[in-house]
Backbone as ProteinMPNN parsed JSONL, in Angstrom:
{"seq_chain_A": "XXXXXXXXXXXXXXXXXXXXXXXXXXXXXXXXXXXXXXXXXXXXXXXXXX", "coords_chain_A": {"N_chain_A": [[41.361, -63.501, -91.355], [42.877, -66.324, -90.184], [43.49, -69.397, -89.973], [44.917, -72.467, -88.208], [44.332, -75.741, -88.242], [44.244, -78.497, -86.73], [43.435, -81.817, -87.393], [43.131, -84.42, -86.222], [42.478, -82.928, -83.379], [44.654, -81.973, -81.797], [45.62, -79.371, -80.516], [47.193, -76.939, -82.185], [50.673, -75.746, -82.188], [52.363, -73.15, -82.346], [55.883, -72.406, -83.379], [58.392, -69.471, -82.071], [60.354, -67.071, -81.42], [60.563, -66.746, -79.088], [60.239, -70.086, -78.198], [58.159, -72.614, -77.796], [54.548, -71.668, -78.77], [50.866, -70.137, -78.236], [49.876, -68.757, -79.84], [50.052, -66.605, -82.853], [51.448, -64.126, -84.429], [50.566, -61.647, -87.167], [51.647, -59.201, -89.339], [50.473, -56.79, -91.538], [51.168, -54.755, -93.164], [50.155, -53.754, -95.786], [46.678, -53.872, -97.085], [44.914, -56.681, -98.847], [42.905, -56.665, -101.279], [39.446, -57.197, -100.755], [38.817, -60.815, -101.309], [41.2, -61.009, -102.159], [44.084, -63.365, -102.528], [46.592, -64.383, -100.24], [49.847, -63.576, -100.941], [52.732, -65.086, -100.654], [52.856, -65.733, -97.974], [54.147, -68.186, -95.707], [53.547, -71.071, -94.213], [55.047, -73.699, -92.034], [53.716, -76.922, -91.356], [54.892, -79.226, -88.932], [53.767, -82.283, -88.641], [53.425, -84.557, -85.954], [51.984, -87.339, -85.484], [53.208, -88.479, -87.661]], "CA_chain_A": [[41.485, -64.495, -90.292], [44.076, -67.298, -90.66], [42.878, -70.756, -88.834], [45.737, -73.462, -88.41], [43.094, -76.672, -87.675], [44.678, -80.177, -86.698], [42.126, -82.54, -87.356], [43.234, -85.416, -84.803], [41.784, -82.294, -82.494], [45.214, -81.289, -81.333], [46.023, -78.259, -80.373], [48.965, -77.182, -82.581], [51.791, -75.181, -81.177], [53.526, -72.431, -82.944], [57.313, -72.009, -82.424], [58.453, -68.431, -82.324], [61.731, -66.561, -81.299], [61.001, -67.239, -77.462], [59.941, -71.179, -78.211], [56.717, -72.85, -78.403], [53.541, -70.433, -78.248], [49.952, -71.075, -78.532], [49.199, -68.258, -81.534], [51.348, -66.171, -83.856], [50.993, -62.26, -84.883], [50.448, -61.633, -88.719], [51.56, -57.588, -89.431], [50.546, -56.432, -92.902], [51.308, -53.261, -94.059], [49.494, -53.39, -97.276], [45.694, -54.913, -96.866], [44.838, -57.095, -100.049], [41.642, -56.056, -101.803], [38.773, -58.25, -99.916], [39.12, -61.862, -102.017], [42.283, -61.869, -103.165], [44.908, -64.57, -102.022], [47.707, -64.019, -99.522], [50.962, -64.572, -101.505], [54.202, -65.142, -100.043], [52.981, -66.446, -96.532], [54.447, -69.633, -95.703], [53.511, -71.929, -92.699], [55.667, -75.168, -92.401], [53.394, -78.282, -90.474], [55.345, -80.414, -88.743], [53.241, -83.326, -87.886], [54.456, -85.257, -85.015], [51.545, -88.292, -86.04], [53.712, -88.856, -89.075]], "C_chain_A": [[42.175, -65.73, -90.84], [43.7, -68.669, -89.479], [43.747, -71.919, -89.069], [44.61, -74.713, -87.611], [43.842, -78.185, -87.664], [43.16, -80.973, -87.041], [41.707, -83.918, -86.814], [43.292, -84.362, -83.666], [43.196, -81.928, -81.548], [45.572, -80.506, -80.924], [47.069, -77.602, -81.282], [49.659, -75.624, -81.741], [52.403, -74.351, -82.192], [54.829, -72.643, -82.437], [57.929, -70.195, -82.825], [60.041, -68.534, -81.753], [61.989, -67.163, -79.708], [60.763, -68.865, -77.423], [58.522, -71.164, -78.4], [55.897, -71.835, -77.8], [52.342, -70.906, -78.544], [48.864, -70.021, -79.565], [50.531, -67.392, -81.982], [50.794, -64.872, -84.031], [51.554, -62.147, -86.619], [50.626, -60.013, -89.009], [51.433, -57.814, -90.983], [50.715, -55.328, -92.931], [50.484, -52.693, -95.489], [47.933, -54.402, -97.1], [45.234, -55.055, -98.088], [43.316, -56.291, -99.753], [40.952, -57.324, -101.006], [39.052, -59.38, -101.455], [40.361, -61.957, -102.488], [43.259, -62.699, -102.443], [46.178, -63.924, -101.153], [48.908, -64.651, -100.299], [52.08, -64.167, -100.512], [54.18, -65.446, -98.743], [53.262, -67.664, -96.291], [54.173, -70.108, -94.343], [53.685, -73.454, -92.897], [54.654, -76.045, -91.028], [54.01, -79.258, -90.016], [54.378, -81.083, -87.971], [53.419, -84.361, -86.955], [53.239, -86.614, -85.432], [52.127, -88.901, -87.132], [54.919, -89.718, -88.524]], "O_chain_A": [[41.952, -66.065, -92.004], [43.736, -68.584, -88.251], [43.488, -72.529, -90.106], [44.166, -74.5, -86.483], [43.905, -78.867, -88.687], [42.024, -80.532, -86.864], [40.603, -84.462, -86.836], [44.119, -84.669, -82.807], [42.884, -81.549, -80.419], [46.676, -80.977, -80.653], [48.167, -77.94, -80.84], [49.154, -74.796, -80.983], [53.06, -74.989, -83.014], [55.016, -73.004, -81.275], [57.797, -69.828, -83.993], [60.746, -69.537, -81.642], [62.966, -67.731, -79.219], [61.181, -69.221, -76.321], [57.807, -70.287, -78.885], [56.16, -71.221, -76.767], [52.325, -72.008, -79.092], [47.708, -70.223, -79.935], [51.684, -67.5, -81.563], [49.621, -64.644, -83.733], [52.637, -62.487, -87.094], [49.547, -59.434, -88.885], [52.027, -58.686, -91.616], [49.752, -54.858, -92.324], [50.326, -51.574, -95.976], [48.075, -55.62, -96.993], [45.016, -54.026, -98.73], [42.801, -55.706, -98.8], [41.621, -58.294, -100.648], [39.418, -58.882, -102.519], [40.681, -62.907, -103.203], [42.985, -62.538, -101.254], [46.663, -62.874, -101.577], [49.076, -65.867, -100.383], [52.202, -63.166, -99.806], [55.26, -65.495, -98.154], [52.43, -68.431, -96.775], [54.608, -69.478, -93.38], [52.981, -74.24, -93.531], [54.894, -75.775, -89.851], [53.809, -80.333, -90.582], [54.075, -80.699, -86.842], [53.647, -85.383, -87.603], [54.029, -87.326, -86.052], [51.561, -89.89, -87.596], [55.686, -90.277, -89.307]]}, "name": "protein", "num_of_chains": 1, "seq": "XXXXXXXXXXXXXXXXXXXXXXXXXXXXXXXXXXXXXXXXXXXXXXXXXX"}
């Protein structure tokens, strides 16, 4: 489970191929062993408060 959490209680907004969305789809093909770290996923925050 993957939880993007504003914490000025925003909502945040993905952007995808069709524009903004209000979640994202994660496909793995390979499922890590339970504990180990997700490498190579990147999720950029743009903060519009900034």
């Amino acid at each position: 489970t993957i939880r993007v959490v504003d914490l000025n209680n925003h909502p945040p907004t993905f952007f995808g191929e069709n524009g903004p969305q209000n979640v994202f789809e994660l496909t793995m093909y390979e499922h890590p062993p339970e504990g180990e770290f997700l490498r190579g996923l990147k999720i950029t925050v743009n903060d519009s408060d900034q």
